[in-house]
C-alpha positions as CSV (number, residue, x, y, z in Angstrom):
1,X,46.2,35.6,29.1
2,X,42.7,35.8,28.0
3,X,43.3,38.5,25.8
4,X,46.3,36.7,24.2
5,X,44.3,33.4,23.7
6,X,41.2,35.2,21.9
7,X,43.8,36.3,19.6
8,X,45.5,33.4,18.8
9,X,42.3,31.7,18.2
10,X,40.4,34.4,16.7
11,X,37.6,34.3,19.1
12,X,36.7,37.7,19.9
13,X,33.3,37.4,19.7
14,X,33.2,34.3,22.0
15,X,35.5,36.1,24.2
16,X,33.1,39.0,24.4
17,X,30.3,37.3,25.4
18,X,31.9,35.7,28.2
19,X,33.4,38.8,29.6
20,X,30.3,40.6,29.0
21,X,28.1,37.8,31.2
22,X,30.6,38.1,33.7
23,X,30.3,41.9,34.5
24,X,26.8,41.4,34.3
25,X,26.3,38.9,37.0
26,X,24.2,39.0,40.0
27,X,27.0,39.3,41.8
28,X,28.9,42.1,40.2
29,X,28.1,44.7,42.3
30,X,30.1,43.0,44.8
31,X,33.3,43.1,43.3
32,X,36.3,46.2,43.7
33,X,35.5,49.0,42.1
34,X,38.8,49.1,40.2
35,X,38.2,45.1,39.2
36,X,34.8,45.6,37.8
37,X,36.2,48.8,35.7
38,X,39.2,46.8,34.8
39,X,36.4,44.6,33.2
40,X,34.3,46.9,31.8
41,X,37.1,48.6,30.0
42,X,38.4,45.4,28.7
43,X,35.2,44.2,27.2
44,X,35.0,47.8,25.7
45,X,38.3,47.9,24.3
46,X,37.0,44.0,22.4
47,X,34.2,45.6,21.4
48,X,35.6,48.4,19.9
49,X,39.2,47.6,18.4
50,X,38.2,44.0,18.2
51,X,34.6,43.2,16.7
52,X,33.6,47.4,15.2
53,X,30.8,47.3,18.0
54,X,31.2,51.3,18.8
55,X,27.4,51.9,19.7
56,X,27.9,48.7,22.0
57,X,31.9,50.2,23.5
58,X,30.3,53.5,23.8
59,X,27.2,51.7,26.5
60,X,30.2,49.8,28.5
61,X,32.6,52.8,28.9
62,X,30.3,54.8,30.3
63,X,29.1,51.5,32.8
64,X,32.5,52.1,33.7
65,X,32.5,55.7,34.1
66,X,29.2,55.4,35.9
67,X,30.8,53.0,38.9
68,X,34.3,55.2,38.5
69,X,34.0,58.7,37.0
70,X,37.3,59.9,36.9
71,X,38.6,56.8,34.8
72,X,40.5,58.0,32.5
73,X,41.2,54.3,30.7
74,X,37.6,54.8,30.3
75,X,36.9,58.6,29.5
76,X,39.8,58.5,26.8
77,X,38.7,55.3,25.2
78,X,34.7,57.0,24.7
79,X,36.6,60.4,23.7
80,X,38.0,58.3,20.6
81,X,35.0,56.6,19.8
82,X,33.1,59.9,19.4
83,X,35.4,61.7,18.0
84,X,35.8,59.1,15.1
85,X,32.0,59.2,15.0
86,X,31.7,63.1,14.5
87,X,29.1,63.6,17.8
88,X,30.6,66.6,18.7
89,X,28.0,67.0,21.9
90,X,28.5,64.1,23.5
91,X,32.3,65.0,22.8
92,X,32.6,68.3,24.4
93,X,30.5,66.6,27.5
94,X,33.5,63.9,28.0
95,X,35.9,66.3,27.4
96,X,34.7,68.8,30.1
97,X,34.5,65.7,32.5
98,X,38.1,64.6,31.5
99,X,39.3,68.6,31.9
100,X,38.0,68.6,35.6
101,X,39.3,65.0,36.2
102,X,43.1,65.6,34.3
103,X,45.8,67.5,37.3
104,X,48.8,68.5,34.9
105,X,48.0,71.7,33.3
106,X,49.1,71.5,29.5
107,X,47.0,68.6,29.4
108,X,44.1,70.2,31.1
109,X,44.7,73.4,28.9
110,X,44.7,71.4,25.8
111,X,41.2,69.2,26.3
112,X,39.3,72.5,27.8
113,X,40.7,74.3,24.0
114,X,39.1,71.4,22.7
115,X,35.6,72.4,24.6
116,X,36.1,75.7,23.6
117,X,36.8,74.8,19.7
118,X,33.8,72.3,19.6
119,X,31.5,74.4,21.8
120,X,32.1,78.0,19.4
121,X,31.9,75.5,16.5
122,X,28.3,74.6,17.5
123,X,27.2,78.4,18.1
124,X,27.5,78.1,22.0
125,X,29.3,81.0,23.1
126,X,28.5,80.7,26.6
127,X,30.2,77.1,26.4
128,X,33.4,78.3,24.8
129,X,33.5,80.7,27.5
130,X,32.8,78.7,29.5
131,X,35.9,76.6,28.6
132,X,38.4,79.2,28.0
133,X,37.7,80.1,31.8
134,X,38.2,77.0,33.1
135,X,42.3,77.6,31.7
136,X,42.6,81.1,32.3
137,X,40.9,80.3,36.1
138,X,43.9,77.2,36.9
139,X,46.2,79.3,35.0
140,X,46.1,83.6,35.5
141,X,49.3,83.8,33.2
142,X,47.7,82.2,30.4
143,X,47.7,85.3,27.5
144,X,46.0,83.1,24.9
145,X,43.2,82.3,26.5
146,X,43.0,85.6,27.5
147,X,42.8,86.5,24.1
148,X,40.2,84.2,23.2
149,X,38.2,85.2,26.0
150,X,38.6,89.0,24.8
151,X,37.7,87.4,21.4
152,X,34.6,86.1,22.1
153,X,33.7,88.9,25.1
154,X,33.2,91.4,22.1
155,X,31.0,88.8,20.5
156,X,28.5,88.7,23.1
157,X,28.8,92.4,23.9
158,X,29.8,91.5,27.8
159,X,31.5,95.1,28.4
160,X,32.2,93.9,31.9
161,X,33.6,90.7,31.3
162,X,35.6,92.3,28.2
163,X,37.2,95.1,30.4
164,X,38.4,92.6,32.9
165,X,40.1,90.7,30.4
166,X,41.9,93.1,28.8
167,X,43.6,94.4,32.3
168,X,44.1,91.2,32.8
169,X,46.3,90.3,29.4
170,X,47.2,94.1,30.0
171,X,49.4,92.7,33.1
172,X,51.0,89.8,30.8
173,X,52.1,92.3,28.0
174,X,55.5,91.7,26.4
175,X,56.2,94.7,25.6
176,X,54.5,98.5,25.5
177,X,53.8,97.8,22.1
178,X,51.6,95.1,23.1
179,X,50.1,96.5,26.4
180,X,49.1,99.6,24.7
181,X,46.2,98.4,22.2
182,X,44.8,96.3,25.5
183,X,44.8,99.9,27.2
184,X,43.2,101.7,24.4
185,X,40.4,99.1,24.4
186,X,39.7,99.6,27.8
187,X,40.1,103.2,27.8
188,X,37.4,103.5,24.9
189,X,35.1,100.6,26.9
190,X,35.4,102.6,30.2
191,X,35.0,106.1,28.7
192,X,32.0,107.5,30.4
193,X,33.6,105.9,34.3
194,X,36.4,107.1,36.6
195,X,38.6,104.2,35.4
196,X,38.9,105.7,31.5
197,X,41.5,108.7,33.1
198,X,43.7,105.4,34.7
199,X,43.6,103.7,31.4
200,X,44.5,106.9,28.9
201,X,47.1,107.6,31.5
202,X,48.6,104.2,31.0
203,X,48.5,104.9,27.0
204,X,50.6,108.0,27.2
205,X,53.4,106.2,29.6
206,X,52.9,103.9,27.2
207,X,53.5,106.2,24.1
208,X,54.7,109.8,25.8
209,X,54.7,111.0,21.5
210,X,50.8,109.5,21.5
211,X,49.2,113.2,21.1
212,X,45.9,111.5,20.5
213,X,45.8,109.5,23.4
214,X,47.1,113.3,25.5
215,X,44.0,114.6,24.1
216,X,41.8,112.1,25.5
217,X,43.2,112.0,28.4
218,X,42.7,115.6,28.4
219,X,38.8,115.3,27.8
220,X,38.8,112.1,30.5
221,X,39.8,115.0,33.2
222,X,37.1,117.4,31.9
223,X,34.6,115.2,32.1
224,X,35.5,114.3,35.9
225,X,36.1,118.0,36.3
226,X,39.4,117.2,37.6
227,X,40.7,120.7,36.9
228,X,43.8,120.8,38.4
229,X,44.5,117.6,35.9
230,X,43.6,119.4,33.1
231,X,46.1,122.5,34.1
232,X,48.4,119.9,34.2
């Protein structure tokens, strides 16, 4: 009612201010937890689509999301402003705190790409890591991210972390045609371990007409002095 009287009468600004000393009383603290959010949100929603006051909508939500932190009303209403400010930090900070708030996993997926998009933007590696973990960890099945991961892996030069990814998209191939690159990668990554004469062996099941990837597999028994292999 309030809201459709400050429209009717144009008096947002009025309207403001009298929400605003309201939340702000002595006695606020006193109030429900969802009534004094409900508050917060509305006098940051006046601010903001009403009067052009971001800097000021951007101090209430997070009020709010200080007394609530897994408000989304709140947390989506701050993602907006920042986003149509540019502040891409502050961004990817709501966003993460969204990602770990959100339970239905497209929507989860798509804010933690966000993270990842903003954080590689920015130069931080580790944060787009980071973020493309936090899909592949909720969901194992996810190639993409997978791929991304893999993507940025060679970037940093994380051998470890690379090899682990590429089994793991390995298991999600569509096809031998696909699987076999992943294999190759991790053959050629792993080729002074053990684990190199598992992964040429899964090229040439792969590819039986593969001579090249024979002939590795060949020199990946030599070098383990598996004999009998080599015979073979």
């Amino acid at each position: 009612e309030t809201e459709r009287l400050a429209d009717r009468l144009g008096q947002w600004r009025e309207t403001a201010a009298r929400v605003d000393s309201i939340v702000h009383a002595p006695d606020a603290l006193e109030r429900a937890t969802d009534v004094q959010v409900g508050l917060l949100v509305f006098l940051g929603s006046i601010l903001r689509q009403r009067l052009g006051h971001n800097d000021d909508a951007i101090t209430i939500y997070r009020a709010a999301l200080q007394i609530a932190p897994d408000s989304l009303e709140a947390i989506d209403a701050l993602i907006a402003i920042l986003r149509q400010k540019g502040d891409w930090h502050a961004l990817a900070d709501v966003l993460r705190q969204r990602g770990r708030i959100v339970q239905e996993l497209p929507d989860k997926r798509a804010t933690f790409a966000e993270v990842a998009e903003l954080a590689e933007r920015a130069g931080d590696l580790p944060g787009a890591i980071d973020a493309w973990r936090q899909i592949t960890d909720e969901d194992d099945a996810d190639r993409d991210a997978l791929d991304q991961l893999a993507r940025l892996y060679r970037q940093t030069g994380d051998r470890g972390a690379l090899v682990d990814t590429l089994t793991r998209a390995a298991r999600l191939a569509s096809s031998p045609a696909d699987e076999k690159p992943l294999r190759m990668g991790i053959a050629q990554l792993d080729a002074e371990t053990p684990r190199c004469v598992a992964a040429w062996q899964a090229v040439v099941y792969l590819d039986p007409d593969d001579t090249s990837a024979r002939t590795k597999l060949e020199a990946a028994h030599w070098r383990n002095s598996d004999w009998i292999a080599v015979s073979a």
